[in-house]
N, C-alpha and C positions, 0 to 999 in steps of 0.2 A: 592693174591686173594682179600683182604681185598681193595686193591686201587681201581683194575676193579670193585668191588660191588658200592665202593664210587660213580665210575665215570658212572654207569651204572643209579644208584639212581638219582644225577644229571640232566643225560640227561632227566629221562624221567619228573622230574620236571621242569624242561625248557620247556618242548613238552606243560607241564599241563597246566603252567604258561601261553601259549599261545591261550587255548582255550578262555582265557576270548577277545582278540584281534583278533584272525583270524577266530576263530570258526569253522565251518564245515573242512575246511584246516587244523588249528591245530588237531581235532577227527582225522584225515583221519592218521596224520602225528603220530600221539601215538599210533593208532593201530596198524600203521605196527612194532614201538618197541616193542609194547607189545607181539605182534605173535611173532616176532621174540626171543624174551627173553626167552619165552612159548615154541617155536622147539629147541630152543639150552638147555634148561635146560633138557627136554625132550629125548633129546640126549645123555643128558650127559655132554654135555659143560658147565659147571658151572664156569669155568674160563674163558670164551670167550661169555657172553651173550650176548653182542656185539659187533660189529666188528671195524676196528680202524678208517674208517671213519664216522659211529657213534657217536665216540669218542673225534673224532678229535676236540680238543683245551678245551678239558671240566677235571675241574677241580673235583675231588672227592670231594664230600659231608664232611662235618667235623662232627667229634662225636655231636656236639647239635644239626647239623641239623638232623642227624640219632639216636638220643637218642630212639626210638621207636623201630626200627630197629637196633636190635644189631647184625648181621650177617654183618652189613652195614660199619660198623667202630671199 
């Protein structure tokens, strides 16, 4: 579970990372993660915040980038 938080952490920094370049497109693009993280937690899915083409090609986060977050690493 530890990797999918990594990689969950990740994506949505990448999403963030893009607000400063695409702006309105990037907000639109981290909302729908964000609801989504927010229905499956809500669920119960804690192992599956997101889905694997979410996912797809993104590497988990390493313990310094998540030193804040220690659920994260």
């Amino acid at each position: 579970m530890k990797v999918h938080a990594g990689k969950v952490a990740a994506r949505l920094r990448a999403e963030e990372a893009r607000l400063d370049v695409d702006g309105d497109a990037a907000l639109v693009g981290l909302a729908e993660l964000l609801l989504t993280v927010a229905e499956q937690y809500a669920e119960g899915l804690v192992g599956a915040l997101l889905g694997a083409a979410e996912l797809k090609d993104v590497e988990p986060g390493t313990a310094s980038r998540c030193a804040s977050a220690q659920w994260c690493c």
